[in-house]
N, C-alpha and C positions, 0 to 999 in steps of 0.2 A: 504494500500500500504506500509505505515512505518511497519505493523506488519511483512510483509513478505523479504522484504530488512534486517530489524533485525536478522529475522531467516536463511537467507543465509549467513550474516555476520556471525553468528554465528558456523552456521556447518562448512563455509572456515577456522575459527579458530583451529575449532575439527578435521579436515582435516587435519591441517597445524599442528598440534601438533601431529595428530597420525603419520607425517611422519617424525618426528622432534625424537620423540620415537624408532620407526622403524629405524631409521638412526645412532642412538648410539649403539641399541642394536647388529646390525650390525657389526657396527664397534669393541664394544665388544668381539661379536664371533671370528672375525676377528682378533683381537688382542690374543685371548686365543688359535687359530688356530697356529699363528704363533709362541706362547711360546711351543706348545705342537710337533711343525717341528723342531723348534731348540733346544729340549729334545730328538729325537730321536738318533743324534749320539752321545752323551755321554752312552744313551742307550744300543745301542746297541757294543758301545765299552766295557761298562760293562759286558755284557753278553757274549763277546767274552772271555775277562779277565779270565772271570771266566771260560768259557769252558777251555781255556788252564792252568789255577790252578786245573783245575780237582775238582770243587766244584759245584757237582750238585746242590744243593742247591741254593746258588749265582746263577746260571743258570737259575735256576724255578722262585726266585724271580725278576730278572730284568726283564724276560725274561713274567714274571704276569704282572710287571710294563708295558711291551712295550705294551701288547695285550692290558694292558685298554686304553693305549693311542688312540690307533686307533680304539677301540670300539667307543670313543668322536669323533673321527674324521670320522667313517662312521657317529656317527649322523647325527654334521656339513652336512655333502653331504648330508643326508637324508634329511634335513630342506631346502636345494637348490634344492630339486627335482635334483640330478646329480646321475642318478642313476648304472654311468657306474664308479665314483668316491667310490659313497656307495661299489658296489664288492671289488674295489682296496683295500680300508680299509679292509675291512672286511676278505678278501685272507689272507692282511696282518699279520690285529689279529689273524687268523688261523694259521699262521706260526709261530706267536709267540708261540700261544698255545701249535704247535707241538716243539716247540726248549723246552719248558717248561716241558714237560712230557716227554721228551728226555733224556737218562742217560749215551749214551756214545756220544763221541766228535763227530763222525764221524755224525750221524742223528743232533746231536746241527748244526754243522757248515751246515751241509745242508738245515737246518731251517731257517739259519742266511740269507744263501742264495736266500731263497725264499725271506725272508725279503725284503732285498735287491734290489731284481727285481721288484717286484711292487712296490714299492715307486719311482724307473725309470721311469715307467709306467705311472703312475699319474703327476708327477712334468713334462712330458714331454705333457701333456695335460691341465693342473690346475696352473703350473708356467711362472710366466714371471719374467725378469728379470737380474739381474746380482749378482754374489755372495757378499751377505750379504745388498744386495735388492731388495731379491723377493719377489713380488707382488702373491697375489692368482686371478687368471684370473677362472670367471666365465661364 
């Protein structure tokens, strides 16, 4: 009878520790989630900058930096099974991709504006909140 009450105590601890794990790691994501939200509009300020200095170049590179951001960020949703969040990213990066391999202002700034729209899309689904306290709703 002690052999068995030991072995339950025992797994409630592995239990309790694998939720203790799970709950940082969490929070982690979560945290790296939200430095990766609040890098988008310097982001994508840079890459306007640039479309209007007429530097393709600066353009391709911010504009590489954005797509990998939300390449991380469709993971995120991929790892929540949110699979209507995974598209929004992913659109996203797409749009990046196309402002990047874009070479005059007129196709950039309408990239930007893709940008732009789905990330509406998503924060009006995935955010709660109040500016400069949004929470990511799951």
């Amino acid at each position: 009878m002690r052999a068995g009450w030991d072995m339950i105590c025992h797994m409630s601890r592995i239990l309790i520790l694998f939720a203790i794990c799970a709950a940082v790691l969490s929070a982690q994501d979560d945290a790296a989630y939200t430095a990766w939200m609040k890098g988008v509009p310097p982001q994508v300020a840079a890459i306007r900058a640039a479309i209007m200095a007429n530097d393709n170049a600066k353009v391709a590179a911010e504009a590489n930096k954005l797509a990998d951001t939300f390449q991380q960020v469709a993971d995120f949703w991929a790892k929540r099974q949110k699979d209507d969040a995974v598209k929004m990213a992913q659109a996203t990066r797409d749009a990046a991709k196309e402002v990047a391999g874009a070479t005059g202002a007129d196709a950039q700034n309408a990239g930007v504006m893709k940008i732009q729209g789905t990330c509406g899309a998503c924060h009006r689904v995935y955010r709660e909140g109040t500016a400069g306290a949004y929470k990511i709703k799951s």
